[in-house]
N, C-alpha and C positions, 0 to 999 in steps of 0.2 A: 050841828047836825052833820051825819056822815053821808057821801055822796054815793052813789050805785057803785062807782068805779071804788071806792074805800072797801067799802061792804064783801066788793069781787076779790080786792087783795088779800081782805083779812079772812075769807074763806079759801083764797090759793095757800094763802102763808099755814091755814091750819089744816087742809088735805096735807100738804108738804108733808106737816108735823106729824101727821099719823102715817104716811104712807114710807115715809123715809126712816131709816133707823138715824139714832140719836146722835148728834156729834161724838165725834172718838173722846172718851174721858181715860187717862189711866188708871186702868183699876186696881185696885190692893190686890197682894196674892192671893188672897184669902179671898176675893171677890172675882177674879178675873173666870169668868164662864172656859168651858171647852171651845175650840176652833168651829168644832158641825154645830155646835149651839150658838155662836155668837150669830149678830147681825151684820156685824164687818163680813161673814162671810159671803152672805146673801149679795151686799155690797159688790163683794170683789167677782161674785159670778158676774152679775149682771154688765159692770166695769171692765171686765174680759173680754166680752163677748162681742168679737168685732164683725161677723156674717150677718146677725139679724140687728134690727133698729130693738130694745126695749125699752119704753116710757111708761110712765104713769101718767095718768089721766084725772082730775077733779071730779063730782058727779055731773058737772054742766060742759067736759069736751075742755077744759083747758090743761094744756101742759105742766107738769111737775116736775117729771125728772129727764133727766137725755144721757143715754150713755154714747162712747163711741162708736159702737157699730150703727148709731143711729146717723151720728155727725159725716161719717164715712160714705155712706152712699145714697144721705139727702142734702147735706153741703152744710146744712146749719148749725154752729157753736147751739154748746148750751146757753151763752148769753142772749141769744138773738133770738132763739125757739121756747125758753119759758117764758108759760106765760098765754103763750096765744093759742089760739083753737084750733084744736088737731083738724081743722076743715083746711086748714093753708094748704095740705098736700093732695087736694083733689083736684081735678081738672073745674074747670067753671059749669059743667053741663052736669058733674054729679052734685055741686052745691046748689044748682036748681034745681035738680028731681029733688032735694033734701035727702040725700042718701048719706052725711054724715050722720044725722040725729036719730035718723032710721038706725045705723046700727046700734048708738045707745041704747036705743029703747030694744033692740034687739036682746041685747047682752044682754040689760036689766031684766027681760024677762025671763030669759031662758037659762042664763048665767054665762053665753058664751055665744059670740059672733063670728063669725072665717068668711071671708069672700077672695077672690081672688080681680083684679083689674087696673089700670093705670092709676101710677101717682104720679105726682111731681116732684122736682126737685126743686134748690134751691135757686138754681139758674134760669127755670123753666121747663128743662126735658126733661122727659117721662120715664117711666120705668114702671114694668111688671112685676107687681106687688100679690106677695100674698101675706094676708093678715088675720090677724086674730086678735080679738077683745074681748078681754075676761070679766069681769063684774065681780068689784072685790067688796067686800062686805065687811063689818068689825062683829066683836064678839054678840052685839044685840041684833046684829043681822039688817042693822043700816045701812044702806049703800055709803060708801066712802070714795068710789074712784072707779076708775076703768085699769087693766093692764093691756096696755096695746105692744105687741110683737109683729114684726115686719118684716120680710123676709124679700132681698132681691130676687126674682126670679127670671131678669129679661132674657137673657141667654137661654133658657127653656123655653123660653113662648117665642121666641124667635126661631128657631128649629121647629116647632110645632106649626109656625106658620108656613115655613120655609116647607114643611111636609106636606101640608094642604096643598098650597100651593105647585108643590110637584105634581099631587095625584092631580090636582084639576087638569092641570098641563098633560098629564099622559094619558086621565081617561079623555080631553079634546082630542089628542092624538091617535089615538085609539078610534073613537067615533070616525076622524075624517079618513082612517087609513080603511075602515068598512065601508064608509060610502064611497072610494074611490074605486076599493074593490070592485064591490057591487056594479059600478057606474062601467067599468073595462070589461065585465064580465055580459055586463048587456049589451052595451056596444058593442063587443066582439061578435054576440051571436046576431045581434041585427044585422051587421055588415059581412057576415060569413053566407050567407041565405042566398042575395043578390050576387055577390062573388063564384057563388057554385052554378048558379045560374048561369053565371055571363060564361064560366068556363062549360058550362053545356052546351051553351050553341056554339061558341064555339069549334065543339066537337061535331056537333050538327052541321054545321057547316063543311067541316074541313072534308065530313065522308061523303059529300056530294049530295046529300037529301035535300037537301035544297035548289039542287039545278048544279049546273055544271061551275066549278070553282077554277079561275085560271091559277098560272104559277103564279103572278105578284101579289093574287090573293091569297093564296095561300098563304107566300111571307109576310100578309099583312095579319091573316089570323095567330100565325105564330107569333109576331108581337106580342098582340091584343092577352096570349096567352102565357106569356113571359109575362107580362105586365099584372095578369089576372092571378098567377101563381105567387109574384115576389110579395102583392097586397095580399093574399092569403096566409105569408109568411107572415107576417107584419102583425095581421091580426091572431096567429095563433100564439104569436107570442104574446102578445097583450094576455087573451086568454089565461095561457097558462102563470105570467106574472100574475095576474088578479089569484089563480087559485093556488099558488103558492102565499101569496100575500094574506090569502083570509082561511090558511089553512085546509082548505079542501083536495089537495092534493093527496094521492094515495101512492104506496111504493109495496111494488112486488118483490118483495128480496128474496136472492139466491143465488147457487154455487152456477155461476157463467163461464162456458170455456171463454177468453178473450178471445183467441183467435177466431171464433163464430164472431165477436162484436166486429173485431178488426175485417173480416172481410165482407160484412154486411157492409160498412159505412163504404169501404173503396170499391164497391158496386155502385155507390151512389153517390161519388164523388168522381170517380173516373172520369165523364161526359163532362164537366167543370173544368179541369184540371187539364184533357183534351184542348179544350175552348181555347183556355190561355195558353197553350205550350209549354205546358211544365213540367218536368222531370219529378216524378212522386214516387218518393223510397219506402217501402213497408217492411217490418220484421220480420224474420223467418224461421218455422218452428217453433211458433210460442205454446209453450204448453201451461200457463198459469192459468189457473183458476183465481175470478172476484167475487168476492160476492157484493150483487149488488140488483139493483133494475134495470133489466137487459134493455127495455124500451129506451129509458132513460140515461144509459149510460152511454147508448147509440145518438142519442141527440146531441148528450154534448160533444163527443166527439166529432160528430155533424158540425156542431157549431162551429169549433174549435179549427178544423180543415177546409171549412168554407170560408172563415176568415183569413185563414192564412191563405187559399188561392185567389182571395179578393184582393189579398193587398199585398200580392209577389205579382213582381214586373214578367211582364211574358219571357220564358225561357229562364224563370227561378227553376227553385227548387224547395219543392214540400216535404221533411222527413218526418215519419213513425216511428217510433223506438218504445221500447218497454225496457224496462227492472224491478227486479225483486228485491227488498229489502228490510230487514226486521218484520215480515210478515205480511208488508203492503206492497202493493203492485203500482209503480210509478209506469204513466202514460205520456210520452212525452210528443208534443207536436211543432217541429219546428220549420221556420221558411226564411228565407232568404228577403227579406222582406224590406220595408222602411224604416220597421224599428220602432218602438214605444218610448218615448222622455223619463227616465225613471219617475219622475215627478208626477208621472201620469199611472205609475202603477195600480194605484189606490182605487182613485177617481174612474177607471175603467169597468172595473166590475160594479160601479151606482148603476143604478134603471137611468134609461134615457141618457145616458152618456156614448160620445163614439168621439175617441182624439182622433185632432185634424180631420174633422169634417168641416168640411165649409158648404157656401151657399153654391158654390159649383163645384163639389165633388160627386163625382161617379157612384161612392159609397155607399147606397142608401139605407134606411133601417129607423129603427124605433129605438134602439139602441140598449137594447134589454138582452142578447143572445149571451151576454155574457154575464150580467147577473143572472140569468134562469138559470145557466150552468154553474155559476159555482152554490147557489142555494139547493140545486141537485145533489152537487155533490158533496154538499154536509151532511144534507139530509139522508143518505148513504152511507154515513161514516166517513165519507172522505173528505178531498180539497181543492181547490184548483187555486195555480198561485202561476206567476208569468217572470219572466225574466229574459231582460232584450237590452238591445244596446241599438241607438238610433246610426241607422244607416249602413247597420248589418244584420239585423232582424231579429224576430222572437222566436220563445219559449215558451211556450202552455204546458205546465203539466197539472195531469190529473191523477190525482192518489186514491185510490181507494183499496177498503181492506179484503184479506182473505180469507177471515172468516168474521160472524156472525157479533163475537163477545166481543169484535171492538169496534161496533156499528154506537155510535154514539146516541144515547138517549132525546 
């Protein structure tokens, strides 16, 4: 009596027999078929073919044939892999759902199965698999076998995830850079309210409405109002970061005499510049026209001169300069200053950065005047870029264009 196991080989040995062509015979001339008709050819495709795995399958899931591209990127000889149930290359969680037999029954009804998902190899690591199982039939339309085709795809679904992956990471970044917005933009107008305030009395105070103010109160109000204007500085620039950062920002562009910019700002730098005894150089006869947002073009340059009289030694020296060049107007503001690390050139214009601040520096700030200004100044077409040398001072300039068609989109 023949045993399950007999029964299973002499049904692998006879799928084999129909599914594979015949051993090589030499044939007589007179017998020998054409090359597209023989079955050596079919043979030597499938034996070519080193990208996809193609096997044959019995109608019960057991192995027949193995070519090399199957050996190649699941590890296993043909000695080792006929024979046994094409379930060996699934993970363990898909031979629990039964999703080998599923696809049998697939194919056999439909004529054709494709999924895509992890297999294994011969070592154990996986790989992203896409497959296909044909349902091959003979001429009475009996099932005879599976055609199973496997195709490596790990390196696609590895970039696919890697993509995912990215958008998740920049829509989170996205999301927290709107609620930080949001968050500087409320805060700003919360603490602008009480600010305007304290500088009201302030001013109530100082005109005598309140009763008679001596001199040391006086200079104490004047503190109070120093102190109440540089935290108004503080938080207009948070402000304006936040509406630069979640695009709310708006730009009035147009044809600017500079010299109206340039003499607006050293009206309101003068009284600074007094303070510290500094010698302040301005151009003469400028006659270029920017185009650009006069408000905004006025700030940074605000910026720009405020810092360099913050951080010139009393009795430096602050210069202004302008040129023309290929159609853009360079603004150049230099002092005699400390000096910037080159190393720090970069890291200067982040938000919240300010070199060489320490816990007992004079210098105080949120440290954004100089990123708000150079995202002005793209947003204008132009740039702001610095250049300094530690212990002889810096270089701010600011470029922007003079006319319209090369304001950048």
């Amino acid at each position: 009596m023949m045993s399950d196991a007999d029964h299973r080989s002499e049904e692998t040995e006879a799928g084999r027999d129909s599914l594979e062509p015949p051993a090589s015979v030499t044939p007589s001339p007179e017998e020998e078929e054409p090359l597209h008709e023989s079955p050596a050819l079919y043979r030597l495709l499938v034996e070519s073919v080193r990208d996809y795995a193609i096997f044959a399958l019995d109608p019960t899931g057991h192995i027949l044939t193995w070519n090399p591209g199957a050996q190649r990127f699941k590890g296993y000889t043909a000695e080792e892999v006929i024979g046994q149930h094409f379930s060996i290359f699934y993970p363990q969680s898909d031979i629990d759902n039964g999703k080998p037999p599923m696809e049998l029954r697939v194919a056999t009804a439909e004529g054709r199965f494709e999924d895509e998902g992890w297999r294994l190899r011969k070592d154990g690591t996986r790989f992203w698999a896409n497959v296909v199982i044909t349902a091959l039939r003979g001429a009475d339309g009996q099932l005879v076998g599976f055609a199973k085709v496997t195709r490596d795809l790990t390196e696609r679904r590895q970039s696919e995830l890697r993509a995912i992956e990215d958008a998740r990471r920049l829509a989170e970044a996205e999301a927290a850079n709107r609620a930080r917005a949001e968050f500087l933009a409320t805060m700003s107008h919360e603490l602008r309210t009480p600010l305007n305030a304290i500088g009201g009395y302030v001013d109530l105070i100082s005109l005598g409405i309140r009763g008679p103010v001596t001199d040391q109160q006086i200079d104490d109000l004047k503190r109070i109002r120093r102190s109440q204007q540089h935290l108004l500085g503080i938080i207009n620039d948070l402000l304006n970061f936040s509406r630069i950062e979640a695009g709310r920002l708006t730009y009035d562009l147009a044809y600017v005499p500079l010299r109206e910019i340039l003499t607006s700002v050293a009206d309101m730098v003068a009284p600074l510049a007094a303070a510290r005894e500094l010698n302040t150089i301005w151009p003469k006869d400028v006659r270029s026209t920017v185009y650009s947002d006069r408000a905004k073009t006025e700030q940074i340059l605000l910026n720009l001169l405020t810092n360099a009289i913050k951080f010139t030694e009393e009795g430096g020296t602050v210069t202004v300069s302008c040129r023309v060049r290929r159609g853009r107007v360079y603004i150049d503001v230099s002092d005699t200053g400390r000096g910037i690390p080159e190393d720090s050139f970069d890291s200067i214009f982040e938000p919240f950065v300010q070199v060489g601040r320490t816990h007992s520096s004079s210098h105080e700030g949120a440290g954004l005047g100089l990123a708000i200004s150079r995202d002005l100044a793209r947003a204008m077409g132009g740039e702001l870029t610095v250049s300094s040398e530690v212990g002889e001072g810096s270089t701010f300039t600011l470029e922007l264009p003079r006319e319209p068609a090369e304001v950048a989109d």
